[in-house]
mmCIF file of the C-alpha atoms, coordinates in Angstrom:
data_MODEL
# 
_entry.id   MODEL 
# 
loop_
_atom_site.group_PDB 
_atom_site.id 
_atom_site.type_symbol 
_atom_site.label_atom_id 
_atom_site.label_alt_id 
_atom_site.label_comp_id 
_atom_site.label_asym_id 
_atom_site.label_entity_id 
_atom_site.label_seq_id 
_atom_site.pdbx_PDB_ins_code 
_atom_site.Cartn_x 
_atom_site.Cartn_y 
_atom_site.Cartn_z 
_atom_site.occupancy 
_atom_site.B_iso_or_equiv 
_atom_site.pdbx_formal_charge 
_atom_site.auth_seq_id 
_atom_site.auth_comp_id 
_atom_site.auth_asym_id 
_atom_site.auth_atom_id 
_atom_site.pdbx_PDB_model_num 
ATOM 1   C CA . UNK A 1 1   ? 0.000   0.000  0.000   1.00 0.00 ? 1   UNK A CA 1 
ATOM 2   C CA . UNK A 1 2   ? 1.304   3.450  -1.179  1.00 0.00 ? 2   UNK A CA 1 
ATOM 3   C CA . UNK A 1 3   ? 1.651   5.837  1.799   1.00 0.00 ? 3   UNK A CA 1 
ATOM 4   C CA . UNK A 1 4   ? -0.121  9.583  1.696   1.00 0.00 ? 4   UNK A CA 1 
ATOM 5   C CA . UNK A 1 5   ? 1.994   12.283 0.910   1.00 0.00 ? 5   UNK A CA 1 
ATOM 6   C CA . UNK A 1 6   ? 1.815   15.004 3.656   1.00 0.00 ? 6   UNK A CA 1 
ATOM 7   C CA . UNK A 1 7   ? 2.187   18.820 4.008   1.00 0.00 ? 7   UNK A CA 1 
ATOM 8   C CA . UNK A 1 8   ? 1.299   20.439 6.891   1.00 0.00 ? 8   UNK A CA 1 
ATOM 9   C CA . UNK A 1 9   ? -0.537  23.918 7.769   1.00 0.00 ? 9   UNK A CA 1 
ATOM 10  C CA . UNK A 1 10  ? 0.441   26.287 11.047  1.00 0.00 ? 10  UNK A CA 1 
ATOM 11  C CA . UNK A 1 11  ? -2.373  28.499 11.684  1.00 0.00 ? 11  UNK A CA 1 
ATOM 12  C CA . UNK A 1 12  ? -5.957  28.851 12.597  1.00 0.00 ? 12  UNK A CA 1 
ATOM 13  C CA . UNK A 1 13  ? -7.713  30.675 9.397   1.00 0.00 ? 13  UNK A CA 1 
ATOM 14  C CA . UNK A 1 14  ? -10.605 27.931 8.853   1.00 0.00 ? 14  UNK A CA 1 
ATOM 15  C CA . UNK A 1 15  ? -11.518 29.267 5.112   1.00 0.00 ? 15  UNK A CA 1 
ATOM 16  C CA . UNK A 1 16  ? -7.742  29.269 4.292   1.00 0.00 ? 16  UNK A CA 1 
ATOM 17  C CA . UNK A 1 17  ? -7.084  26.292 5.783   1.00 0.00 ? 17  UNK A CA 1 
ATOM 18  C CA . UNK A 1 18  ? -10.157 24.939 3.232   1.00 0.00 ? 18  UNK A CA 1 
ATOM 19  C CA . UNK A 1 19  ? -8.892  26.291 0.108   1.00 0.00 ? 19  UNK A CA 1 
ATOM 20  C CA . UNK A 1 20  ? -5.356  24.848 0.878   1.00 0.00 ? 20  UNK A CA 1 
ATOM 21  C CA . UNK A 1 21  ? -6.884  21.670 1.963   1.00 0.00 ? 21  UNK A CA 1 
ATOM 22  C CA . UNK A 1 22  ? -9.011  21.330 -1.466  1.00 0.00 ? 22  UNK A CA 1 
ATOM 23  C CA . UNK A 1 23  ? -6.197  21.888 -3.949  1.00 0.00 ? 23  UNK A CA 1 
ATOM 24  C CA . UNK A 1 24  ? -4.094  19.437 -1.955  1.00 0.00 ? 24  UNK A CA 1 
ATOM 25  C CA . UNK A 1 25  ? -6.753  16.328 -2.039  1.00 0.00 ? 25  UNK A CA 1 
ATOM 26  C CA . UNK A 1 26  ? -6.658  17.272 -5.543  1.00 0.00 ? 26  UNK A CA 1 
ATOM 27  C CA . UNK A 1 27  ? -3.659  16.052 -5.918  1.00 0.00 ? 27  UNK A CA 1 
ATOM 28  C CA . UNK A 1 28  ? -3.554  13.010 -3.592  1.00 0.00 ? 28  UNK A CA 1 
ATOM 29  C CA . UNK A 1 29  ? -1.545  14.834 -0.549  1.00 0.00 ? 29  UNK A CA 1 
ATOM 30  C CA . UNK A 1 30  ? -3.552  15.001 2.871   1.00 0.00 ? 30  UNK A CA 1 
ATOM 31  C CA . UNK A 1 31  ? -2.882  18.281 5.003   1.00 0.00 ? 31  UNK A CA 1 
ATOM 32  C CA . UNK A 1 32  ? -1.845  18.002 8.467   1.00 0.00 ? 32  UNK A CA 1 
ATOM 33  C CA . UNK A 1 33  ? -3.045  21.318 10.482  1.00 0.00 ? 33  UNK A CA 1 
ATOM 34  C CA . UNK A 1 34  ? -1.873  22.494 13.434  1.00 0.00 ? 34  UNK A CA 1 
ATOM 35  C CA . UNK A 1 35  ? -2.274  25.447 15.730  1.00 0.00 ? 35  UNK A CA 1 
ATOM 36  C CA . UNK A 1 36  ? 1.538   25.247 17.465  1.00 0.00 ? 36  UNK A CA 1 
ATOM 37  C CA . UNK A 1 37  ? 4.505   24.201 15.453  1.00 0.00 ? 37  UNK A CA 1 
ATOM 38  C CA . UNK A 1 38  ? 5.558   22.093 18.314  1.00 0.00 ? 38  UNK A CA 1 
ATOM 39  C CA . UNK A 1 39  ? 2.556   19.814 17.252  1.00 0.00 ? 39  UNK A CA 1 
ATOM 40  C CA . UNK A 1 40  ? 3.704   19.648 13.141  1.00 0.00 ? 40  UNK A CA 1 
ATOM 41  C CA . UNK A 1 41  ? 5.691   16.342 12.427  1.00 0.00 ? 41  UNK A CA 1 
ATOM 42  C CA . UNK A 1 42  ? 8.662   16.673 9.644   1.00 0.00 ? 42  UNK A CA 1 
ATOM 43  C CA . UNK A 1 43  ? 6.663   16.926 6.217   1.00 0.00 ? 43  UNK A CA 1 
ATOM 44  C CA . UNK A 1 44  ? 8.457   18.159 2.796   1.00 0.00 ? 44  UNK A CA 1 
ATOM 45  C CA . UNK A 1 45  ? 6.187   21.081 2.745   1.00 0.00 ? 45  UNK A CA 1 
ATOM 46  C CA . UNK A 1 46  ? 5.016   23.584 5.859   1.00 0.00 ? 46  UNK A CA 1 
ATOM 47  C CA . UNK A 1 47  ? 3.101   26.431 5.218   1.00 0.00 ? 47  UNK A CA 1 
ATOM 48  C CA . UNK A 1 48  ? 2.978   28.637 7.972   1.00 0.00 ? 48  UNK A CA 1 
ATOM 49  C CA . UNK A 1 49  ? -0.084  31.534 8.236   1.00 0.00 ? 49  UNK A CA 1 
ATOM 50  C CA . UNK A 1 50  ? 1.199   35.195 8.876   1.00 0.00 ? 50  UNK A CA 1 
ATOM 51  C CA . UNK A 1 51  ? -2.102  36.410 8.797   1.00 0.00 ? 51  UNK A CA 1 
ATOM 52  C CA . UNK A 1 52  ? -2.647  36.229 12.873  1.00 0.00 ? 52  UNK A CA 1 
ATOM 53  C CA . UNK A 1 53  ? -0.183  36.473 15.478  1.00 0.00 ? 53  UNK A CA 1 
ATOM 54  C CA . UNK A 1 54  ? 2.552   37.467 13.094  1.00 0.00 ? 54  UNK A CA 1 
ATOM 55  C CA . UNK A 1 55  ? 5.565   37.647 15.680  1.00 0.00 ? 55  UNK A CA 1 
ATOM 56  C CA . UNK A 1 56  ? 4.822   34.538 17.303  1.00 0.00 ? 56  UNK A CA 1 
ATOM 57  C CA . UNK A 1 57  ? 4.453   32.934 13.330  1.00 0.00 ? 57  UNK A CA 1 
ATOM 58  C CA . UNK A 1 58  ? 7.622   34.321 12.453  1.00 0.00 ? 58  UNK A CA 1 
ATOM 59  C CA . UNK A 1 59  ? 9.392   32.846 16.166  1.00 0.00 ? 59  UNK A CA 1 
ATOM 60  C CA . UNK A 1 60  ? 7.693   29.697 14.811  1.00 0.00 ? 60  UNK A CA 1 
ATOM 61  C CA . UNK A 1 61  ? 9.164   29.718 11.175  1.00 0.00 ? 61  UNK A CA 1 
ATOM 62  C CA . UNK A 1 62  ? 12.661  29.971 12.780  1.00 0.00 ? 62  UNK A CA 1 
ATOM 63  C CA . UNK A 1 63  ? 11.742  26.779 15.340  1.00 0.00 ? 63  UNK A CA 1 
ATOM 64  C CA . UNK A 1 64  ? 10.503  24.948 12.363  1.00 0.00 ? 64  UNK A CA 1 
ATOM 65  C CA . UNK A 1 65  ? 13.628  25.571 10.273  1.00 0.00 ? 65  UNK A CA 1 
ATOM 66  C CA . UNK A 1 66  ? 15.628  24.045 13.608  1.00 0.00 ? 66  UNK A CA 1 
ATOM 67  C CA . UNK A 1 67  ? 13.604  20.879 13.935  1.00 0.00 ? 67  UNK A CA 1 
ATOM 68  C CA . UNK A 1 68  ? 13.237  20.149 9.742   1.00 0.00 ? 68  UNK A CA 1 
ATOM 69  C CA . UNK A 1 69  ? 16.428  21.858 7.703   1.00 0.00 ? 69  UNK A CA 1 
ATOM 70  C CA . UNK A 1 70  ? 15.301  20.333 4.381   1.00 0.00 ? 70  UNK A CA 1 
ATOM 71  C CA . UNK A 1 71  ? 11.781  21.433 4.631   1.00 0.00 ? 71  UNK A CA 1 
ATOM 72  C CA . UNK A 1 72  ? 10.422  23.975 2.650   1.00 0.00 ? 72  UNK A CA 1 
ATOM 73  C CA . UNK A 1 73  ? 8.711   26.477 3.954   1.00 0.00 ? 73  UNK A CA 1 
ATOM 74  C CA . UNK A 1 74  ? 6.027   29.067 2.871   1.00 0.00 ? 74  UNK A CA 1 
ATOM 75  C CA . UNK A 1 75  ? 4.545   31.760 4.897   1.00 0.00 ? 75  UNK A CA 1 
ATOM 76  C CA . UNK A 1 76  ? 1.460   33.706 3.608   1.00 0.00 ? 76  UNK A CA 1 
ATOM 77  C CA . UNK A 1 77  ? -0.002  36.868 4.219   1.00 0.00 ? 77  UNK A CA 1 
ATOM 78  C CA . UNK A 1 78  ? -1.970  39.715 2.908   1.00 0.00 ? 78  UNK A CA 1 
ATOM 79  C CA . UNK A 1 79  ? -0.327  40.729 -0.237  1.00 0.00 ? 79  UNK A CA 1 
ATOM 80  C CA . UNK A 1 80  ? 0.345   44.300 1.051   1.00 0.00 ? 80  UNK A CA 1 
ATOM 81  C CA . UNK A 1 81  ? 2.504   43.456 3.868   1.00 0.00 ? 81  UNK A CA 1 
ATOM 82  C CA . UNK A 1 82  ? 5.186   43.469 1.835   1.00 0.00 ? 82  UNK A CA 1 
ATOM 83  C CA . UNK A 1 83  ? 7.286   44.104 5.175   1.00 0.00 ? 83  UNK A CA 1 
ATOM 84  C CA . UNK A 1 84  ? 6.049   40.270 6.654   1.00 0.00 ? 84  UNK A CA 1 
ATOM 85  C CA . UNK A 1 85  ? 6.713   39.079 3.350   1.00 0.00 ? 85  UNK A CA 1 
ATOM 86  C CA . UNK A 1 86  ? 10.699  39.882 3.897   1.00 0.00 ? 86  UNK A CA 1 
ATOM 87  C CA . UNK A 1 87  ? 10.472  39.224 7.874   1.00 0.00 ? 87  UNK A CA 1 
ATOM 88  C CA . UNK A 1 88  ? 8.931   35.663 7.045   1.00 0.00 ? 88  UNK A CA 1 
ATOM 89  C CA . UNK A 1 89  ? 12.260  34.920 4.762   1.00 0.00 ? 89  UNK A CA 1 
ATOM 90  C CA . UNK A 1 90  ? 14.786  36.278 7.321   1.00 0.00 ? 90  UNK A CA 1 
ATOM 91  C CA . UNK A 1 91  ? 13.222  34.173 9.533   1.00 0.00 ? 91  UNK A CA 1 
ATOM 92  C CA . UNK A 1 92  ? 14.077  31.361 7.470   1.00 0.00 ? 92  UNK A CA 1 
ATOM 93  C CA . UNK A 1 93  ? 10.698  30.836 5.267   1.00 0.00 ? 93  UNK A CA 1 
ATOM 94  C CA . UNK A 1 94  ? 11.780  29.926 1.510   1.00 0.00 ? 94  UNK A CA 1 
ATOM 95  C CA . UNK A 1 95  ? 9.103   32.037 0.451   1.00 0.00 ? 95  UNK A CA 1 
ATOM 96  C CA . UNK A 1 96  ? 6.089   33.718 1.592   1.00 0.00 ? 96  UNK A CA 1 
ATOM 97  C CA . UNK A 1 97  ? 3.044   34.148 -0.941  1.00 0.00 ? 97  UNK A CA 1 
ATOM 98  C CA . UNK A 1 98  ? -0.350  36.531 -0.969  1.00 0.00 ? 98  UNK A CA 1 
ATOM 99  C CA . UNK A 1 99  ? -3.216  34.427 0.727   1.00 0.00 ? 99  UNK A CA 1 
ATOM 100 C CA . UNK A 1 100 ? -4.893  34.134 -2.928  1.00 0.00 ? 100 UNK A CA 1 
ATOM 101 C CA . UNK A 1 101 ? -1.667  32.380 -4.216  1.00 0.00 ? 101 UNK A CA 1 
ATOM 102 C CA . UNK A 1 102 ? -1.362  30.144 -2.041  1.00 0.00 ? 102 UNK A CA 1 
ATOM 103 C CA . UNK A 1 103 ? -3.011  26.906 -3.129  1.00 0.00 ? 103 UNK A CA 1 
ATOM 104 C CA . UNK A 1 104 ? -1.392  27.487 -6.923  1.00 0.00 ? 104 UNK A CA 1 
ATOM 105 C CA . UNK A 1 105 ? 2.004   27.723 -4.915  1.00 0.00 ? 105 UNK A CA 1 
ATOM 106 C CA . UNK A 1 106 ? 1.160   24.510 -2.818  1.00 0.00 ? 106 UNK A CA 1 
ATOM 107 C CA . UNK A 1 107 ? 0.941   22.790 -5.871  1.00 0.00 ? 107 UNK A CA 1 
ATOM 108 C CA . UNK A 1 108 ? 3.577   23.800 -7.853  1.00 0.00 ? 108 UNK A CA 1 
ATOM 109 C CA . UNK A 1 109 ? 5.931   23.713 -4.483  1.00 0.00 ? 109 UNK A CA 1 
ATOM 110 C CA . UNK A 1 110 ? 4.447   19.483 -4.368  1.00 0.00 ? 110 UNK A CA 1 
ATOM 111 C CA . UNK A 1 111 ? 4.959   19.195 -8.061  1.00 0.00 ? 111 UNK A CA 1 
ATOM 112 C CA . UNK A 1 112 ? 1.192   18.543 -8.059  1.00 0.00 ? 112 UNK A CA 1 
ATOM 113 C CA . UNK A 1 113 ? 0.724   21.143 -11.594 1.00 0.00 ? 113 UNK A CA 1 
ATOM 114 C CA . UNK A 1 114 ? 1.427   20.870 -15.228 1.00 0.00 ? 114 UNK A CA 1 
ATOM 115 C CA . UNK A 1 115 ? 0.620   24.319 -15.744 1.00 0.00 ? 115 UNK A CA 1 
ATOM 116 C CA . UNK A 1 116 ? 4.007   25.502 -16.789 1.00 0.00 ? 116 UNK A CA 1 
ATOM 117 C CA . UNK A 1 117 ? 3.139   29.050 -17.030 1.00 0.00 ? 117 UNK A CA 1 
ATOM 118 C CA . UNK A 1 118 ? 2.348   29.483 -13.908 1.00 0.00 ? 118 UNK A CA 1 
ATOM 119 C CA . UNK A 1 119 ? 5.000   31.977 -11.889 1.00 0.00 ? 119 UNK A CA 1 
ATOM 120 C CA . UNK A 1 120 ? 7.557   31.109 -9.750  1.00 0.00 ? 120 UNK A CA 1 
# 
């Protein structure tokens, strides 16, 4: 039997949570949500919410990086905090992404689309 790939989700935004959830089942990967990082197991993928309790999400990104080097990791925010965009990378997030982008990033980030035009 074939195991489930995994990402996981730090935050507490129930509709963005949903949206991130749906693309993924798309795709065959199951989404692991948590609302402390001290509860995420090692997963390829983390996405991390910057939306609420943006200090404590960046503190979180940094722990995360600690306990899973080879992870990537995406925070996402409001695209005009362009300010927690940067923070969320010095804090050791690969990349950080406007809410709406974020299940289009999920995929491309799990190799889960064929849409080659789609940004990077």
């Amino acid at each position: 039997m074939a195991s489930t790939q995994h990402a996981a989700l730090l935050g507490t935004d129930l509709m963005l949570a949903s949206r991130l959830r749906s693309a993924l089942s798309g795709g065959g990967v199951g989404l692991i949500e948590a609302t402390r990082d001290d509860l995420l197991p090692p997963v390829r993928v983390l996405f991390v919410d910057l939306n609420h309790d943006a200090e404590d999400r960046l503190e979180a990104i940094a722990r995360l990086r600690s306990r899973n080097p080879s992870a990537t990791i995406v925070g996402f925010c409001s695209h005009e905090d362009k300010g927690l965009i940067l923070r969320a990378v010095a804090a050791g997030a690969d990349q950080a992404v406007a809410n709406r982008y974020l299940p289009e990033a999920a995929l491309r980030l799990l190799g889960l689309t064929a849409d080659p035009g789609l940004a990077g």
